[in-house]
C-alpha positions in Angstrom: 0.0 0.0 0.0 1.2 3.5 -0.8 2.1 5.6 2.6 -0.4 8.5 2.4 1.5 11.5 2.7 -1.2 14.4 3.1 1.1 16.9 5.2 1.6 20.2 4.0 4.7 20.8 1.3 7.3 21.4 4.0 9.0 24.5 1.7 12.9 23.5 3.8 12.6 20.2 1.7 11.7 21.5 -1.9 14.7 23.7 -1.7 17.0 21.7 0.4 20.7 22.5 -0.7 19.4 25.2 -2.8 20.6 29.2 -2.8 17.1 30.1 -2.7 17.9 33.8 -2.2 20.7 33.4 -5.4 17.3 32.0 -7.3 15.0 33.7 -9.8 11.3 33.4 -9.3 11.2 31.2 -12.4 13.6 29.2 -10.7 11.4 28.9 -7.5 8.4 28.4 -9.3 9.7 25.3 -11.0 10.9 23.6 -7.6 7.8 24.4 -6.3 5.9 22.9 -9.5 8.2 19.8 -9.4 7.7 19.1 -6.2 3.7 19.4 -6.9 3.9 17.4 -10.0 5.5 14.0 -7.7 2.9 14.8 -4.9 0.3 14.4 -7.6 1.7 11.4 -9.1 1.9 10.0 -6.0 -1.7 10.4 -5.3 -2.5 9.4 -9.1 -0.7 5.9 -8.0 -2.5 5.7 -4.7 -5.8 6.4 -6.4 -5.0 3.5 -8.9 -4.4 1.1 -6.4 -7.5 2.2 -4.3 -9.6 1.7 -7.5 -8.4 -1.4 -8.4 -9.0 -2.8 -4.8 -12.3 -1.5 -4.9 -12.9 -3.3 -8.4 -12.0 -6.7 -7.0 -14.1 -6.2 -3.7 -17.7 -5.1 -5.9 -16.9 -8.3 -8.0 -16.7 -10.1 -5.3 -19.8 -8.6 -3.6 -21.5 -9.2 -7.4 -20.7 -13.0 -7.1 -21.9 -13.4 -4.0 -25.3 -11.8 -4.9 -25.6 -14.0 -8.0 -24.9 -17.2 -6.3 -27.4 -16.1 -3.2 -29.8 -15.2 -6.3 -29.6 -18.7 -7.9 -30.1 -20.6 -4.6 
């Protein structure tokens, strides 16, 4: 299972070993989008998983209703 990280963006991380105040703002902005863009894919991969539990547990439940139907 994916570890659920829903903290905020601690900012000392995203520009860890950077000269932030040697940085332009384009330069900031695109750490800060990086760093957005792997939280997001990370909860794109958590959301995959999460839907493809939840596709094996309502096929499940459906098999179990048809078999209880047919008795």
């Amino acid at each position: 299972m994916v570890k659920r990280d829903r903290k905020r963006v601690d900012v000392g991380k995203v520009f860890e070993g950077k000269d932030v105040d040697r940085m332009s703002s384009f330069e900031v902005a695109m750490c800060m989008s990086s760093d957005m863009e792997d939280r997001m894919l990370a909860l794109a991969t958590e959301l995959d998983e999460l839907e493809s539990k939840y596709a094996v547990l309502d096929a499940a439940l459906n098999a179990t209703d048809f078999a209880r139907e047919a008795a």
